[in-house]
N, C-alpha and C positions, 0 to 999 in steps of 0.2 A: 184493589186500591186504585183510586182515580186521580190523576191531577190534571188540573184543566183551568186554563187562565190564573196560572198564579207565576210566581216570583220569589226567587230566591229559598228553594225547599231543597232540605236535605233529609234523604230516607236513607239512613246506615244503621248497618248489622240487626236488620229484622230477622224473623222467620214467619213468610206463609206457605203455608200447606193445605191444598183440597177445595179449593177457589175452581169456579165455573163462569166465565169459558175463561177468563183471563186474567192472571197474575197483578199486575201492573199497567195500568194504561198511562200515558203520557201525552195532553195534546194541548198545545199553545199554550208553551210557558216560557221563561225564562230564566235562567240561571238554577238550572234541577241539576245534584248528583243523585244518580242512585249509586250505592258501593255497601260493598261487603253484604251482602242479600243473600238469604237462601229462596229460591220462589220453587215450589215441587206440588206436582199432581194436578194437575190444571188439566179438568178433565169439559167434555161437551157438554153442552145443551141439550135436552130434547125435545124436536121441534119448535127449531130455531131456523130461520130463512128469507135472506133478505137477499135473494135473486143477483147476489154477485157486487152489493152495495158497501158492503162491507167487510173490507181485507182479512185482515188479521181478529177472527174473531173467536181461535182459540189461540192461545199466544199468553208465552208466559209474562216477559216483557217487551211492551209494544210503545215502541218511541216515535211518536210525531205519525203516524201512519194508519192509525184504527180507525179514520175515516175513510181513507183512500184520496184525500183532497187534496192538491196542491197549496191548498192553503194553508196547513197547517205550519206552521213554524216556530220551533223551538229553538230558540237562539242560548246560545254558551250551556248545552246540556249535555251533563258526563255518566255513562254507565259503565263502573267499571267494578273490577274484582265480584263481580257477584257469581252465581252459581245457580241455575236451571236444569230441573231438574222432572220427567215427565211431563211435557205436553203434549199437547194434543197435532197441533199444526205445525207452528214452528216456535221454537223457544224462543227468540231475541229477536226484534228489527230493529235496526238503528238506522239512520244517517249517517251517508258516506260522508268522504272529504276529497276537496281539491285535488282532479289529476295533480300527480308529479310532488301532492305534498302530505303526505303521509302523517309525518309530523303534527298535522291538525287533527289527525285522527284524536277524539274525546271518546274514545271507547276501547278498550282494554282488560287483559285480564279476568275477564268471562269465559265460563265454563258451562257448554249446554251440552248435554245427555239424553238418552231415553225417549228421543221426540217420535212420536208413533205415525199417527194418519195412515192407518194399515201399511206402516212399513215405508212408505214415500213423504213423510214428514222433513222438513228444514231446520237444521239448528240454529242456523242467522238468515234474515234476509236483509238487506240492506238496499235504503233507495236513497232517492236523490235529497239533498238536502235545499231545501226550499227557501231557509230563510238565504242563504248564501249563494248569491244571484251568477256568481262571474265562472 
């Protein structure tokens, strides 16, 4: 599932299963929850290669990040209470929040598992958040 340049979407209490290379992608929106989600088996490509162009390209769900571009930004977006389940690279990237303020954390409650990449796989990666400048 792709969401890309929209507003105000809510995806709760789905089930996917068996999706190639990625779960959920996320890039330039605004006001998205994803909550209560199962995403499982997010398995590779073959003969897929884009010389290090693109991050997160097996990844269950990928917030604001599966370009790798600082421009990406996803203002007021919540992932929470979902549940990841076999991927491949890493299961969840999100956007952090403000040293010192935790409290803005919009992400919660997530459960990742199973993440392989022969064993050196990441359950969250977490980078900087772009639209929130300070």
């Amino acid at each position: 599932m792709k969401i890309e340049l929209s507003n105000n979407i809510l995806i709760k209490d789905n089930r996917m299963y068996n999706f190639r290379p990625v779960g959920i992608v996320i890039m330039n929106v605004k006001n998205v929850t994803v909550d209560r989600n199962v995403v499982a088996h997010i398995t590779i490509r073959k003969n897929f290669d884009m010389d290090g162009i693109v991050v997160d390209k097996e990844c269950g769900i990928c917030t604001c990040s599966y370009t790798n571009s600082n421009n990406e930004k996803c203002e007021n977006t919540l992932v929470t209470n979902n549940i990841v389940a076999g991927a491949y690279w890493v299961g969840l990237t999100v956007q952090g929040f403000r040293c010192g303020k935790p409290e803005l954390s919009s992400h919660f409650g997530n459960v990742v598992h199973s993440v392989a990449k022969s064993k050196g796989g990441y359950g969250v990666a977490i980078h900087p958040d772009y639209h929130d400048i300070e």
